[in-house]
N, C-alpha and C positions, 0 to 999 in steps of 0.2 A: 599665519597658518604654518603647521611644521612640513617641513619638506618629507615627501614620501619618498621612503627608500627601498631596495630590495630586504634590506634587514627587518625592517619595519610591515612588510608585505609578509614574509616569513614568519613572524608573531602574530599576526593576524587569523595564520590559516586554523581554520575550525573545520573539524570534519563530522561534528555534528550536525545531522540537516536543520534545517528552521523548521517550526511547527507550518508552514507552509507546503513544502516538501514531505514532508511526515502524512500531513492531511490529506493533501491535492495530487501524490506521484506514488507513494511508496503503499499505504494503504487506500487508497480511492477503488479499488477493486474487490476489496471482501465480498462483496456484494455476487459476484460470477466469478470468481478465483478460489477454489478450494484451499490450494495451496498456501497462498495468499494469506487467510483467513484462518488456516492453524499456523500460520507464523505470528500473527497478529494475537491467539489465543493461548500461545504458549508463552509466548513474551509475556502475559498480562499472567499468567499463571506464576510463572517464575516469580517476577517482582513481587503478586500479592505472597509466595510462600516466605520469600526473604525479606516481606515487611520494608522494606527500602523502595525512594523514588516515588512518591505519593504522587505529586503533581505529574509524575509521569502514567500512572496509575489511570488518575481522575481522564488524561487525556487519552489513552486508550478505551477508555469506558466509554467515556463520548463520542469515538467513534462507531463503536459498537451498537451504541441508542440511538443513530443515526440509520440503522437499517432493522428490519422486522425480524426480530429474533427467527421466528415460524420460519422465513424464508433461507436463513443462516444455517438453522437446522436441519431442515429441507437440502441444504447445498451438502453438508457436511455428510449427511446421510446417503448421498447417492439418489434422490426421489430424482425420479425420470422425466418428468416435465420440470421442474426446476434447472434441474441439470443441463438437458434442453435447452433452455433459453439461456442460462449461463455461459454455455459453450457459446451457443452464437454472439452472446455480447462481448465474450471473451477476442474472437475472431476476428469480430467487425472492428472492435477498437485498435485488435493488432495493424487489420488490411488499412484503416482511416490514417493510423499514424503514417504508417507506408507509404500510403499515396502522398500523405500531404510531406512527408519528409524526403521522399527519394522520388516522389510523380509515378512509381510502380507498386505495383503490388507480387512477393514470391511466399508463394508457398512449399517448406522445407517438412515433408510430414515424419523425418526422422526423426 
């Protein structure tokens, strides 16, 4: 086995996330994140106008068929019960991470 080195760590580093992290941390909120969700929608714009990065394409789209368009459009639109329950899933998940990462929960409404 080759000995690991700091050199050999330094060629290593990839600051590309895994489709892991893409999936499950960076996009897993389209769904109650406006913002989110036209980051997610412009990115997939870009690459289909510049024709490049297919498989990057195919996985974004996949994401996307992963939630109800109607509810996507609904969020994007401002619809008040969508929205509604977006904000709250949006909150709960920020207070959830909180609690279970610091044992507190703060809320900063600037």
């Amino acid at each position: 086995m080759e000995k690991i080195t700091f050199d050999t760590l330094l060629a290593a580093i990839n600051t590309n996330p895994s489709e892991y992290e893409e999936k499950y941390v960076r996009w897993v909120s389209i769904g109650y994140d406006k913002k989110v969700l036209a980051e997610l929608l412009y990115e997939l714009q870009y690459l289909k106008e510049k024709n490049e990065w297919p498989e990057r394409i195919k996985f974004l789209e996949g994401i996307l068929a992963q939630h109800n368009p109607q509810h996507l459009l609904n969020l994007l639109n401002g619809e008040t019960q969508t929205t509604r329950f977006a904000l709250i899933e949006k909150w709960a998940r920020q207070g959830a991470m909180e609690i279970l990462i610091f044992e507190k929960y703060y809320y900063d409404d600037s």
